[in-house]
PyMOL Python script that loads the backbone (N, CA, C, O; Angstrom):
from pymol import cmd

cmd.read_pdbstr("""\
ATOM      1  N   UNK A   1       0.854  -1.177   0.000  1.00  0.00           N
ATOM      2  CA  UNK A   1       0.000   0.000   0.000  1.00  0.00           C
ATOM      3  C   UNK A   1       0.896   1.235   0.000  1.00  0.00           C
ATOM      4  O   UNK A   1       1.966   1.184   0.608  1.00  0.00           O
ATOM      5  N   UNK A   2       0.448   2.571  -0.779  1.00  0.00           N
ATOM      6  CA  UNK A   2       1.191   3.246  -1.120  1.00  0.00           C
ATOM      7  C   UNK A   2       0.988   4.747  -0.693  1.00  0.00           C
ATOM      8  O   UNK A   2       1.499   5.828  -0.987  1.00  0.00           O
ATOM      9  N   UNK A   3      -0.465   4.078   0.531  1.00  0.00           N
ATOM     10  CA  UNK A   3      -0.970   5.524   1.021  1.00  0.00           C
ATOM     11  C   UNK A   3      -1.867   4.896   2.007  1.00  0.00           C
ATOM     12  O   UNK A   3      -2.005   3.681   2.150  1.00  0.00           O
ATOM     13  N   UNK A   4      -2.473   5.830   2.683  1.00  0.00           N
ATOM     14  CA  UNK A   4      -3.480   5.543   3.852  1.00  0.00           C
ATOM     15  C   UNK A   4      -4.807   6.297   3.340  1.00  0.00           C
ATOM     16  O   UNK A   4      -4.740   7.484   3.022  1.00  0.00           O
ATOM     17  N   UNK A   5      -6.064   5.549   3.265  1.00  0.00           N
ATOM     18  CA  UNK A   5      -7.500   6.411   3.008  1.00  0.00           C
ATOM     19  C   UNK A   5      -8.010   6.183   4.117  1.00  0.00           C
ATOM     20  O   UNK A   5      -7.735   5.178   4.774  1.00  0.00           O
ATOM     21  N   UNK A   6      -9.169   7.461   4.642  1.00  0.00           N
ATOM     22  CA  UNK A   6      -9.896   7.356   5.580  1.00  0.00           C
ATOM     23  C   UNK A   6     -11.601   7.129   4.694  1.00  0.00           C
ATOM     24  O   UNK A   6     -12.696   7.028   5.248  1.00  0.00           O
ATOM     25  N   UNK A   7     -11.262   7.099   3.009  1.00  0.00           N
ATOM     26  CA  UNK A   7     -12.429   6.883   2.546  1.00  0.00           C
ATOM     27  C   UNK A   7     -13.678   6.233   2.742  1.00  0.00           C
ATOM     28  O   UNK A   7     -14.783   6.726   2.518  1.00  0.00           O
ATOM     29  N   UNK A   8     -13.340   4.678   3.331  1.00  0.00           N
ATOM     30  CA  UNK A   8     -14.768   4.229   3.684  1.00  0.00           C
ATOM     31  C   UNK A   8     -15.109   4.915   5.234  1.00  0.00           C
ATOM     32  O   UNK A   8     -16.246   5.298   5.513  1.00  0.00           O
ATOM     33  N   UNK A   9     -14.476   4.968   5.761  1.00  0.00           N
ATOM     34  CA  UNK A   9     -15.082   5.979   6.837  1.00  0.00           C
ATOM     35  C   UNK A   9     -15.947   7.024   6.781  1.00  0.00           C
ATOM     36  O   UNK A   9     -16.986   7.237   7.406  1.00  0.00           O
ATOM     37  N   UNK A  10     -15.278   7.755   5.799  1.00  0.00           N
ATOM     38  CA  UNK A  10     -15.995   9.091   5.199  1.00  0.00           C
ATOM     39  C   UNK A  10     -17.095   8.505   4.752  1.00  0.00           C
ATOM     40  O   UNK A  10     -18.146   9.107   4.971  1.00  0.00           O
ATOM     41  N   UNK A  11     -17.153   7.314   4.083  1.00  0.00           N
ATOM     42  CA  UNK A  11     -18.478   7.200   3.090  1.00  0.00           C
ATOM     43  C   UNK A  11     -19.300   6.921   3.709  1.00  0.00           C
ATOM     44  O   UNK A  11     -20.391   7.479   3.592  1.00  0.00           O
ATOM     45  N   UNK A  12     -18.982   5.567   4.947  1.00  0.00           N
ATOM     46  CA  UNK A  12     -20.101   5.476   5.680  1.00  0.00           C
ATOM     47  C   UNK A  12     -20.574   6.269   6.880  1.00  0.00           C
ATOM     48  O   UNK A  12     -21.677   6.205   7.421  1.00  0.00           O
ATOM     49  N   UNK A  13     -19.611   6.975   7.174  1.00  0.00           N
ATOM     50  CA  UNK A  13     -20.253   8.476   7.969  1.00  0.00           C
ATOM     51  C   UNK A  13     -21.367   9.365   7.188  1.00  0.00           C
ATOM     52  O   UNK A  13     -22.302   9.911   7.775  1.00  0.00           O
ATOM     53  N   UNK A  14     -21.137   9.442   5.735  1.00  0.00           N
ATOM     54  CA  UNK A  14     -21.971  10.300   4.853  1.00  0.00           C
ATOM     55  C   UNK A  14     -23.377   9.267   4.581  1.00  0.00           C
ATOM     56  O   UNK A  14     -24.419   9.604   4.018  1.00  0.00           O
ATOM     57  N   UNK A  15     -23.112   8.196   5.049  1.00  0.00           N
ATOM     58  CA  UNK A  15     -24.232   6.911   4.937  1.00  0.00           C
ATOM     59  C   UNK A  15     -24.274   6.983   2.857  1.00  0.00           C
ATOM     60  O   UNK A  15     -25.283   7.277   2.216  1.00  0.00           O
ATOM     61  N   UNK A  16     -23.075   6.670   2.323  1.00  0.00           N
ATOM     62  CA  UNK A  16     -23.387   6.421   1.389  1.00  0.00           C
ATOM     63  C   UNK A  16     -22.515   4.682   0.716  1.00  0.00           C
ATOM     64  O   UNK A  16     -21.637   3.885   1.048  1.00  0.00           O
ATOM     65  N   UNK A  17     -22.961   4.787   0.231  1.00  0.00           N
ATOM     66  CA  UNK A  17     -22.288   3.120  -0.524  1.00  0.00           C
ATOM     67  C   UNK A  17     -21.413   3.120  -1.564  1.00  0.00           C
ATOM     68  O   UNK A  17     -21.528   3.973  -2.445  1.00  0.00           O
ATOM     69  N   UNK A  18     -20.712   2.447  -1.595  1.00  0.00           N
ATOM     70  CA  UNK A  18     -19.375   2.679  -2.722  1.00  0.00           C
ATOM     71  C   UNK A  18     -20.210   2.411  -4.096  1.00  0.00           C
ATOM     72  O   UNK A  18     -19.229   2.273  -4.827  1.00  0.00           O
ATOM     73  N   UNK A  19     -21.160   2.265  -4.838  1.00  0.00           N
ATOM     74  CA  UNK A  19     -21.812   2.283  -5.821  1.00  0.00           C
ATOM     75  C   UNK A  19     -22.597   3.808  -5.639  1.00  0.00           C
ATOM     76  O   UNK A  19     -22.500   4.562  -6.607  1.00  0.00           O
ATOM     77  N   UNK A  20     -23.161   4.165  -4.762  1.00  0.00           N
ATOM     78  CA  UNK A  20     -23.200   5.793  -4.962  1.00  0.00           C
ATOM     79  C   UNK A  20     -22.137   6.610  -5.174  1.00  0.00           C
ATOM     80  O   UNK A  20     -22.208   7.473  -6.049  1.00  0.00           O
ATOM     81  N   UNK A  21     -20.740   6.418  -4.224  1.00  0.00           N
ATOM     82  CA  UNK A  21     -20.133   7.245  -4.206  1.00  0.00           C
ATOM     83  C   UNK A  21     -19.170   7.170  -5.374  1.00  0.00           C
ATOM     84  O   UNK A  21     -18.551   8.176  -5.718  1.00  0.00           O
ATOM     85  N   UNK A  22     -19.051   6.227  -5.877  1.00  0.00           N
ATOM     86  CA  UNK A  22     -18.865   6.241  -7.419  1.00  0.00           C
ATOM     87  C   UNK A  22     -19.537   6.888  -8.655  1.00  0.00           C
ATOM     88  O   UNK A  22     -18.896   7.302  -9.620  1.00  0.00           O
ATOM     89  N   UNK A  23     -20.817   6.937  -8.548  1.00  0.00           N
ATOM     90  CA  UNK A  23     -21.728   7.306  -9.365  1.00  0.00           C
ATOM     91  C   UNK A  23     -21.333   8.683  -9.356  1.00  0.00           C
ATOM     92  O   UNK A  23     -21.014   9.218 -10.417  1.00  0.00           O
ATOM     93  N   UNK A  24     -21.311   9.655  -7.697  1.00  0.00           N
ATOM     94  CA  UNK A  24     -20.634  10.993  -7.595  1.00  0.00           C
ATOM     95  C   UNK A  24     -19.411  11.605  -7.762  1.00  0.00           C
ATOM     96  O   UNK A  24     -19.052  12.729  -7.410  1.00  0.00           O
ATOM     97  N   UNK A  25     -18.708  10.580  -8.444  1.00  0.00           N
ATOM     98  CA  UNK A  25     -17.176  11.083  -8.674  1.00  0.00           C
ATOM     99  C   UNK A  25     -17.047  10.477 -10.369  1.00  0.00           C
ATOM    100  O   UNK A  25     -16.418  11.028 -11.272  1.00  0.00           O
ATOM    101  N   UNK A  26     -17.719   9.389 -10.446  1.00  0.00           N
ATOM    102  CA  UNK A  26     -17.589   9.132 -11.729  1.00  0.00           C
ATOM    103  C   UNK A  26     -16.711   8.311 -12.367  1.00  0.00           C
ATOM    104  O   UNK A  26     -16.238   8.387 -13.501  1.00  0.00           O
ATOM    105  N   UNK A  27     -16.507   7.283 -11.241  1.00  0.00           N
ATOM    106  CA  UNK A  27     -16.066   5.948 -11.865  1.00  0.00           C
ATOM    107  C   UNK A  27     -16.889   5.318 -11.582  1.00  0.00           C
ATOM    108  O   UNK A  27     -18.049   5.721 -11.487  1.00  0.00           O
ATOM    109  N   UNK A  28     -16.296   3.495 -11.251  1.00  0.00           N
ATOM    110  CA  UNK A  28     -16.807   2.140 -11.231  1.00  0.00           C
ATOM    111  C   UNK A  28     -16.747   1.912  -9.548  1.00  0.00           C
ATOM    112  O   UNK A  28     -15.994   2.488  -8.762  1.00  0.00           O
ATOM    113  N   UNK A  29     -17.671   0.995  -9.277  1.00  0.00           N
ATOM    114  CA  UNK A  29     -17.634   0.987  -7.546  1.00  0.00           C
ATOM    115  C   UNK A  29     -16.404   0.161  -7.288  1.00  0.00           C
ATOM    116  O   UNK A  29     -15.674   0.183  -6.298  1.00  0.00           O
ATOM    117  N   UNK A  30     -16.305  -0.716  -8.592  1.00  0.00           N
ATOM    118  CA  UNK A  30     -14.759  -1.347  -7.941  1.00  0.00           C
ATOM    119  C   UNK A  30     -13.685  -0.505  -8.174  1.00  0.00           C
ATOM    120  O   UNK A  30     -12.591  -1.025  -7.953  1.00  0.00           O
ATOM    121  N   UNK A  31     -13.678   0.458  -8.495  1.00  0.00           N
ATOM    122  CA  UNK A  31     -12.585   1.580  -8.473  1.00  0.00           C
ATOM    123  C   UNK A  31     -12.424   2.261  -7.326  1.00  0.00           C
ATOM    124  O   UNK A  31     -11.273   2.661  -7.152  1.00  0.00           O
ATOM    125  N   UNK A  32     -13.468   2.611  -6.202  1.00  0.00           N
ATOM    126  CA  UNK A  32     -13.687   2.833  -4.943  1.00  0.00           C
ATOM    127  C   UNK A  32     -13.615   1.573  -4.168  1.00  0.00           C
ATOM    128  O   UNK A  32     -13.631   1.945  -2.994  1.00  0.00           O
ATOM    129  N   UNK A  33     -13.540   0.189  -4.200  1.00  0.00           N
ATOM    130  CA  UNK A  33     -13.281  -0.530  -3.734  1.00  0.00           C
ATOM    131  C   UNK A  33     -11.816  -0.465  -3.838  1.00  0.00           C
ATOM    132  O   UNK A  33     -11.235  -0.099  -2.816  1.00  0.00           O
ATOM    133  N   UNK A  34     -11.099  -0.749  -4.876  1.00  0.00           N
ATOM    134  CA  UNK A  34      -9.535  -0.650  -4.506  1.00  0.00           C
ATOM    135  C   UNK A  34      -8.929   0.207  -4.160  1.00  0.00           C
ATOM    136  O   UNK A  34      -7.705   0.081  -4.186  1.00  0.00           O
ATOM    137  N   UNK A  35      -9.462   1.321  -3.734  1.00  0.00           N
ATOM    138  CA  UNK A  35      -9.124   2.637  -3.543  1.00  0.00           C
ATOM    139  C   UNK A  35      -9.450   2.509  -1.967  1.00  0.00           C
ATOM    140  O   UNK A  35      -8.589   3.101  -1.316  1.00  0.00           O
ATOM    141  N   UNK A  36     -10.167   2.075  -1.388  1.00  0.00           N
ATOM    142  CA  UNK A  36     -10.332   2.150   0.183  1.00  0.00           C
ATOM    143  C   UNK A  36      -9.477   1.135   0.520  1.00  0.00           C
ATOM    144  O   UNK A  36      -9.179   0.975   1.704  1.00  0.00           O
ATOM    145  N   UNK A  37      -8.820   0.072  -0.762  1.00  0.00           N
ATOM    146  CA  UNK A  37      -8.390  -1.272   0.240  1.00  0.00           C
ATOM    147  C   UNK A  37      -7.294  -0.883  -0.207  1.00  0.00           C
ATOM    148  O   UNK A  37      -6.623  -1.911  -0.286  1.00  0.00           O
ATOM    149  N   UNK A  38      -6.566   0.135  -0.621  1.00  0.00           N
ATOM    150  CA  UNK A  38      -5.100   0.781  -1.320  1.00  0.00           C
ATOM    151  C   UNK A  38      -4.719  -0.071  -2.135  1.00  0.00           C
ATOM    152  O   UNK A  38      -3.563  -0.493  -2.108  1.00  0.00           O
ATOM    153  N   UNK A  39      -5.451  -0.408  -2.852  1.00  0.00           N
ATOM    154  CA  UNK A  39      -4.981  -1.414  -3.788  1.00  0.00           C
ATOM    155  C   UNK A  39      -4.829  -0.798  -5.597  1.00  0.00           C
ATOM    156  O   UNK A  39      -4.371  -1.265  -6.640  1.00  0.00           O
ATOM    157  N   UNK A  40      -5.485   0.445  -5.192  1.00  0.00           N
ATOM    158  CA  UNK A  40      -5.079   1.264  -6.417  1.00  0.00           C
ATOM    159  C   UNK A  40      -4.804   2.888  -6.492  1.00  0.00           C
ATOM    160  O   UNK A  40      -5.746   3.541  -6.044  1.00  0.00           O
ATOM    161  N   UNK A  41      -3.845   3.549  -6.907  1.00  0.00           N
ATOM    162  CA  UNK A  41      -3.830   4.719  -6.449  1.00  0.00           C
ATOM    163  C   UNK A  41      -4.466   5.739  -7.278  1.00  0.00           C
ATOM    164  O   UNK A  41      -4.055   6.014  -8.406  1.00  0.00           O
ATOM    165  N   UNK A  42      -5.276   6.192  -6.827  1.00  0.00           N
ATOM    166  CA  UNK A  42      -6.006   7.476  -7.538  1.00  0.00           C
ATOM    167  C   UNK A  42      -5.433   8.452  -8.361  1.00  0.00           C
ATOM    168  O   UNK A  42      -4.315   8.797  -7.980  1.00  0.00           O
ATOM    169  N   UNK A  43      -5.858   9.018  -9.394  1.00  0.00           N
ATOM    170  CA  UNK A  43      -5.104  10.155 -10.431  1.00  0.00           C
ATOM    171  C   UNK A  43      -5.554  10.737  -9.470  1.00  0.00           C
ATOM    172  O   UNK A  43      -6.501  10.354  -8.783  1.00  0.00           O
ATOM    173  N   UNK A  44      -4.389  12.540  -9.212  1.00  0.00           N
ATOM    174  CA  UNK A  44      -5.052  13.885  -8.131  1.00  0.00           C
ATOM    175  C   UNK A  44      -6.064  14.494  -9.159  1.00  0.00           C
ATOM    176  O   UNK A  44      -6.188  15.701  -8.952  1.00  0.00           O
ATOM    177  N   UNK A  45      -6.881  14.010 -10.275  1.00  0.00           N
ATOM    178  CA  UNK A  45      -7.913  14.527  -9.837  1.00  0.00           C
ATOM    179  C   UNK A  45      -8.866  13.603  -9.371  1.00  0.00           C
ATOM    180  O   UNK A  45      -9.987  13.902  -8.959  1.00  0.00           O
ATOM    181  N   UNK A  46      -8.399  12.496  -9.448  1.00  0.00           N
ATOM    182  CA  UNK A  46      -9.689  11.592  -8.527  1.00  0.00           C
ATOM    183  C   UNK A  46      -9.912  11.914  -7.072  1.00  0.00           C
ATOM    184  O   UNK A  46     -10.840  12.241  -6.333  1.00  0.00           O
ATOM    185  N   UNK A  47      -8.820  11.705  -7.021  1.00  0.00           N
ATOM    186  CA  UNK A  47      -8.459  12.262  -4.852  1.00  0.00           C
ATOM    187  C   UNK A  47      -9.581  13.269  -4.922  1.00  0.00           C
ATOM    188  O   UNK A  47     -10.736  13.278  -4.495  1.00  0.00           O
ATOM    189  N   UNK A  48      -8.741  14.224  -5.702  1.00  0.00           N
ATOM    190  CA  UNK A  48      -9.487  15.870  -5.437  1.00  0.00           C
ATOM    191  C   UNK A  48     -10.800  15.691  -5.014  1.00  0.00           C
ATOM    192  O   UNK A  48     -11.351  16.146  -4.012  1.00  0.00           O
ATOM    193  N   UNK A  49     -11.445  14.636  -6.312  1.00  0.00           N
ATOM    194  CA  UNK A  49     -13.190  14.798  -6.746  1.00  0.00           C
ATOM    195  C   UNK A  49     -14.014  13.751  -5.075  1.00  0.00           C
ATOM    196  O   UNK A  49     -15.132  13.933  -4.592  1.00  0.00           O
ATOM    197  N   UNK A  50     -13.230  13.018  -4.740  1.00  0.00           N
ATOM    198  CA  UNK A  50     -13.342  12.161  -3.777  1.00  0.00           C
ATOM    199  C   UNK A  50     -13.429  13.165  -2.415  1.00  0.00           C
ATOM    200  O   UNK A  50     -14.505  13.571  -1.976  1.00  0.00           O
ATOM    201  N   UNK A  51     -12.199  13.474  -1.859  1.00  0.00           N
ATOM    202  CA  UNK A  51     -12.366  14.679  -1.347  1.00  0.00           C
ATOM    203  C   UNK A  51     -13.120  15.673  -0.925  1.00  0.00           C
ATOM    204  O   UNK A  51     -13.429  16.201   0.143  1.00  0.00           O
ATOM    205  N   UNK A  52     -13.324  15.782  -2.002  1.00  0.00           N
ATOM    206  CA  UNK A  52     -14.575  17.418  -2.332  1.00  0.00           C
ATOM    207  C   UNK A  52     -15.664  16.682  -1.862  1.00  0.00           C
ATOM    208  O   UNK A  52     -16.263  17.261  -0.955  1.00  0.00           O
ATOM    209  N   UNK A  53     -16.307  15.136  -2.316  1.00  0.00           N
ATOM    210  CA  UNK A  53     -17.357  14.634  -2.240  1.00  0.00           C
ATOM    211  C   UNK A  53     -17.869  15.247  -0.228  1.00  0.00           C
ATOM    212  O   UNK A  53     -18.847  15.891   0.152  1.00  0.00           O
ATOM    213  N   UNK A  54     -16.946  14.790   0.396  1.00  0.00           N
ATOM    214  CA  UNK A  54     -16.749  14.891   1.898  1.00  0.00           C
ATOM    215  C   UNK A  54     -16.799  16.121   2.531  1.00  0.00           C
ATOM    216  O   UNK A  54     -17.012  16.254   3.736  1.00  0.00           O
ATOM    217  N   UNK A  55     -16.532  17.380   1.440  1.00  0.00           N
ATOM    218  CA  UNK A  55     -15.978  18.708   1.869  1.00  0.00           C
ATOM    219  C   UNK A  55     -14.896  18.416   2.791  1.00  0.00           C
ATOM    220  O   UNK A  55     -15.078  18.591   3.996  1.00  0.00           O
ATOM    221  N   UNK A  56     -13.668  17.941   2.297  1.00  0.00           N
ATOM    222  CA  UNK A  56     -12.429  17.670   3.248  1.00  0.00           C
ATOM    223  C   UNK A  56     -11.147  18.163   2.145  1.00  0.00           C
ATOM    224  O   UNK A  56     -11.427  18.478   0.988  1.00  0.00           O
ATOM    225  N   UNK A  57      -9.816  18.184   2.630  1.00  0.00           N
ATOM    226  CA  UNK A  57      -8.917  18.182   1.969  1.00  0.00           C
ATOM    227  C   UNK A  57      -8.524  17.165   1.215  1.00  0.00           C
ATOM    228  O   UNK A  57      -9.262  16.198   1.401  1.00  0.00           O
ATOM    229  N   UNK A  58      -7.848  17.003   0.595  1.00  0.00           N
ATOM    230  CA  UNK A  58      -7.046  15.402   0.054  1.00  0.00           C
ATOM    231  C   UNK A  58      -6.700  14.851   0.853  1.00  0.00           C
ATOM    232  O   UNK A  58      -7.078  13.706   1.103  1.00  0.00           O
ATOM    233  N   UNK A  59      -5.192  16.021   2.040  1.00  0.00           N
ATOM    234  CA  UNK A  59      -4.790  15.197   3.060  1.00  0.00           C
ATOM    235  C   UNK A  59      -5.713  14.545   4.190  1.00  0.00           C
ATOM    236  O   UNK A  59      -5.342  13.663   4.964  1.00  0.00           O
ATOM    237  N   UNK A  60      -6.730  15.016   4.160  1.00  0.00           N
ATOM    238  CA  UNK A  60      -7.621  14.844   5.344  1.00  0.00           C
ATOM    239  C   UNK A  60      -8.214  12.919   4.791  1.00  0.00           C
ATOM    240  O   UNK A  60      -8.502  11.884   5.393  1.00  0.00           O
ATOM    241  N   UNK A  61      -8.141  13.299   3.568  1.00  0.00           N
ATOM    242  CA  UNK A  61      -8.949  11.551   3.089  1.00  0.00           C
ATOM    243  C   UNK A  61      -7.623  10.589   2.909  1.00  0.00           C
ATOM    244  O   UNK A  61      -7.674   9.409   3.255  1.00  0.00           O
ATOM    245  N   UNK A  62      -6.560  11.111   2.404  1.00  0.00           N
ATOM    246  CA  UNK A  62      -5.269  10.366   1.532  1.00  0.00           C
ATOM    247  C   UNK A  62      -3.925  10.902   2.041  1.00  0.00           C
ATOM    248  O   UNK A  62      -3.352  11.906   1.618  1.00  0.00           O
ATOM    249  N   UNK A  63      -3.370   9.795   3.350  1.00  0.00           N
ATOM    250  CA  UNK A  63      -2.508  10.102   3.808  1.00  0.00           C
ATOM    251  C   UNK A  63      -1.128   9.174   2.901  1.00  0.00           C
ATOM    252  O   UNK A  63      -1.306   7.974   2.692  1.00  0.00           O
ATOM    253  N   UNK A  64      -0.022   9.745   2.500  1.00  0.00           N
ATOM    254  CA  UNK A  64       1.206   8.919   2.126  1.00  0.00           C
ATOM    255  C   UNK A  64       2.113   8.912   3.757  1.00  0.00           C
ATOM    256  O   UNK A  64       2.318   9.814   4.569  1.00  0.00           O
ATOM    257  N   UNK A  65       2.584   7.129   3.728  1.00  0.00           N
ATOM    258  CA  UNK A  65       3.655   6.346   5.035  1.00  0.00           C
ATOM    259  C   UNK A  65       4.680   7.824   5.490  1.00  0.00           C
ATOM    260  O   UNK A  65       5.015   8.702   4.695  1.00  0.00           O
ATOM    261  N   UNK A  66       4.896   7.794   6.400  1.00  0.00           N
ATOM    262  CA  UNK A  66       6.050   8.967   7.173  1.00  0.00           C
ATOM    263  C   UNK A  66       7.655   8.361   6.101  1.00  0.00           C
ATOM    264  O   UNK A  66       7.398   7.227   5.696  1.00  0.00           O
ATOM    265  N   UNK A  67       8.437   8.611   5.836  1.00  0.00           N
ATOM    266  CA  UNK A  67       9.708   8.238   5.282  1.00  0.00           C
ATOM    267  C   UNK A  67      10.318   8.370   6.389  1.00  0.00           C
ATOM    268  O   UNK A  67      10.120   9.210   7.267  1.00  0.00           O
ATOM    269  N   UNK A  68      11.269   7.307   6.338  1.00  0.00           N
ATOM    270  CA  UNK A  68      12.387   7.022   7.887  1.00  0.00           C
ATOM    271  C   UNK A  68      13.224   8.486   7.365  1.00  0.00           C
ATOM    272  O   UNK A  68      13.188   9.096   6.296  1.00  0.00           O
ATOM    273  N   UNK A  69      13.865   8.690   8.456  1.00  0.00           N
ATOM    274  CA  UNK A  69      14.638   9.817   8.771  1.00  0.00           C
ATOM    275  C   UNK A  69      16.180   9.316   7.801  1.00  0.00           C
ATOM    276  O   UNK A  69      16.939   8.374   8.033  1.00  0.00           O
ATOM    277  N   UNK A  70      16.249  10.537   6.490  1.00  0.00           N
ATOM    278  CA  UNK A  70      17.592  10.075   6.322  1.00  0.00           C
ATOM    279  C   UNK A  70      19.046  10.105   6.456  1.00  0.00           C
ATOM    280  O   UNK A  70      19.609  11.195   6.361  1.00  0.00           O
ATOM    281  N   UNK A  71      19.685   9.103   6.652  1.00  0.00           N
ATOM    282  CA  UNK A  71      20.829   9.100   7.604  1.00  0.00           C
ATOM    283  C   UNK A  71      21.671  10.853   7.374  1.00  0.00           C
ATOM    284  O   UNK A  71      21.669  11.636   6.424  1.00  0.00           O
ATOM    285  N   UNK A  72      22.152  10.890   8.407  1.00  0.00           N
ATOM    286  CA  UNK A  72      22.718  11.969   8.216  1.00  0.00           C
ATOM    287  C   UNK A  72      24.508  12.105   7.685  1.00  0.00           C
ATOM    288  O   UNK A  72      25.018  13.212   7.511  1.00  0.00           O
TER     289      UNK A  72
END
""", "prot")
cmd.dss("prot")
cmd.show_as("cartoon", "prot")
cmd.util.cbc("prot")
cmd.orient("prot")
């Protein structure tokens, strides 16, 4: 995984279903399925449109891993 989503959270806080919330961004529900299970990474304007769906930031839905500290 190549990032962290708080997406199905968001969705089911908004009480919506990954076949709606697809329909509102404008893909396939299995495109929001691999997308909550990080199994696929979103173009930034998908994030964006995902995002917006929530009224949140990107970072607020789509966190990227901390990078270890590099050696000095």
């Amino acid at each position: 995984m190549d990032f962290e989503t708080t997406i199905k959270k968001c969705r089911e806080d908004a009480g919506l279903t990954q076949a709606e919330l697809a329909d509102r961004v404008g893909v396939t529900r299995q495109t929001i399925l691999y997308v909550e299970k990080g199994e696929y990474n979103p173009s930034l304007e998908l994030a964006w449109r995902i995002a917006r769906e929530f009224d949140a930031e990107i970072e607020d839905v789509f966190e990227l891993p901390k990078k270890a500290a590099d050696p000095a």
